[in-house]
C-alpha positions in Angstrom: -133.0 32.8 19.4 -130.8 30.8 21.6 -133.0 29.0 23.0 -134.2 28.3 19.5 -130.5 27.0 18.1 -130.4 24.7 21.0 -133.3 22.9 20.5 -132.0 22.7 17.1 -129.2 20.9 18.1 -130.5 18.9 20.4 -133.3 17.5 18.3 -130.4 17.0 15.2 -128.5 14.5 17.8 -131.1 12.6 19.1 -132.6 11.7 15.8 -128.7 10.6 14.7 -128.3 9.3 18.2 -130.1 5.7 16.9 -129.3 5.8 13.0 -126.9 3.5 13.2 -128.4 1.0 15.9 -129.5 -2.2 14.4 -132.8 -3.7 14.7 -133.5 -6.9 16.2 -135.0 -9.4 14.1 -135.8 -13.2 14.3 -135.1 -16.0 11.8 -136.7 -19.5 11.2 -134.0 -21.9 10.3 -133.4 -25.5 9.6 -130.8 -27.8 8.8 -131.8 -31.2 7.1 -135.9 -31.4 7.9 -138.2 -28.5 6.9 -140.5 -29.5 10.0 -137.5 -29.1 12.4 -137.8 -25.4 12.9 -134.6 -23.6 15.1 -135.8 -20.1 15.7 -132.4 -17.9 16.1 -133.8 -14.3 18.1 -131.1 -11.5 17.3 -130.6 -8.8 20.3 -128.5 -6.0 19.4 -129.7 -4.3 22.3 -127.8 -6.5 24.7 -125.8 -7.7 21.8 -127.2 -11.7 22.2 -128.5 -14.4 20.1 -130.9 -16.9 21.3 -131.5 -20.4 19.8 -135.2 -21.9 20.5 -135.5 -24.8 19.4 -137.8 -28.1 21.0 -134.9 -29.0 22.9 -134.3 -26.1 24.6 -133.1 -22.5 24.5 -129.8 -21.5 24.1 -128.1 -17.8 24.2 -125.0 -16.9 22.6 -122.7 -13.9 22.8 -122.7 -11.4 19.1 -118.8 -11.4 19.0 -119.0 -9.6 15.4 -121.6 -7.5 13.6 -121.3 -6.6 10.0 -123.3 -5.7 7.0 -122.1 -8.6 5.6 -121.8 -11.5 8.2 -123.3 -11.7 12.4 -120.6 -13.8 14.2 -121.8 -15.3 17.4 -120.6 -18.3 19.4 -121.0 -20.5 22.6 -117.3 -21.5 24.6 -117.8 -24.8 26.7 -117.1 -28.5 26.6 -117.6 -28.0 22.8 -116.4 -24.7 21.5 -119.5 -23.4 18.3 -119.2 -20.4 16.1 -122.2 -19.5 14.1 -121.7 -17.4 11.1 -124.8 -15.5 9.5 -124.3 -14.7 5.8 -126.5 -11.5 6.0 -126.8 -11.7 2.3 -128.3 -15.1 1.8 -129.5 -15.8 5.3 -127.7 -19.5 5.8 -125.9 -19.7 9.1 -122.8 -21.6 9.2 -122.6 -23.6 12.2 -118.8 -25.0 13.2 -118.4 -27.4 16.2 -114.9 -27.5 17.4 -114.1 -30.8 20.4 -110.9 -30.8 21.9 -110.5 -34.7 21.7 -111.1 -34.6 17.5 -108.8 -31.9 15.6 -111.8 -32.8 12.7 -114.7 -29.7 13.4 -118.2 -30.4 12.2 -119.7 -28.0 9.7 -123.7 -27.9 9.5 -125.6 -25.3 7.2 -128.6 -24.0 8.9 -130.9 -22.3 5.6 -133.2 -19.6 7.2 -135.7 -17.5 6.5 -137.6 -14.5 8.0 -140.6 -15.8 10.2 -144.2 -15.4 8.9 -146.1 -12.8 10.3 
């Protein structure tokens, strides 16, 4: 009967254990030219976004996850935050340059890729 409960248990945490993991997904974006496809690749499992695009590939670090809003960004020469509005799946793209106190906005519209 023991024996019995503890399975019990056990099977009741590892089926909660993951319920509240999200799942990767992928998104096909572009900012002026629908044939200038940026694919943005979201890792929750090692909490990452990569950018492939034809000029190359980019990761970023997931500083915020949200039901509303995926915050990630890239700290260099040029500081970028990238805001995901979960709800209508535009990504917010801010470029901050230490020698101009001006940022640059651009609005990446994105939908979920084609299988």
């Amino acid at each position: 009967m023991r024996l019995i409960a503890v399975l019990g248990v056990l099977f009741v945490l590892a089926s909660c254990s993951d319920s509240d993991m999200e799942e990767n997904f992928g998104l096909s974006c572009y900012k002026n030219d629908e044939k200038n496809i940026t694919f943005f690749e979201f890792n929750f499992d090692k909490n990452i976004v990569i950018r492939d695009e034809p000029s190359g590939e980019y990761e970023y670090s997931m500083t915020e996850v949200s039901p509303v809003k995926i915050v990630f960004v890239q700290r260099s020469l040029v500081d970028i935050d990238y805001v995901l509005d979960r709800g209508n799946l535009n990504i917010e793209q801010t470029m901050r340059f230490e020698s101009n106190p001006n940022n640059i906005i651009n609005i990446f519209k994105c939908k979920l890729p084609q299988v």
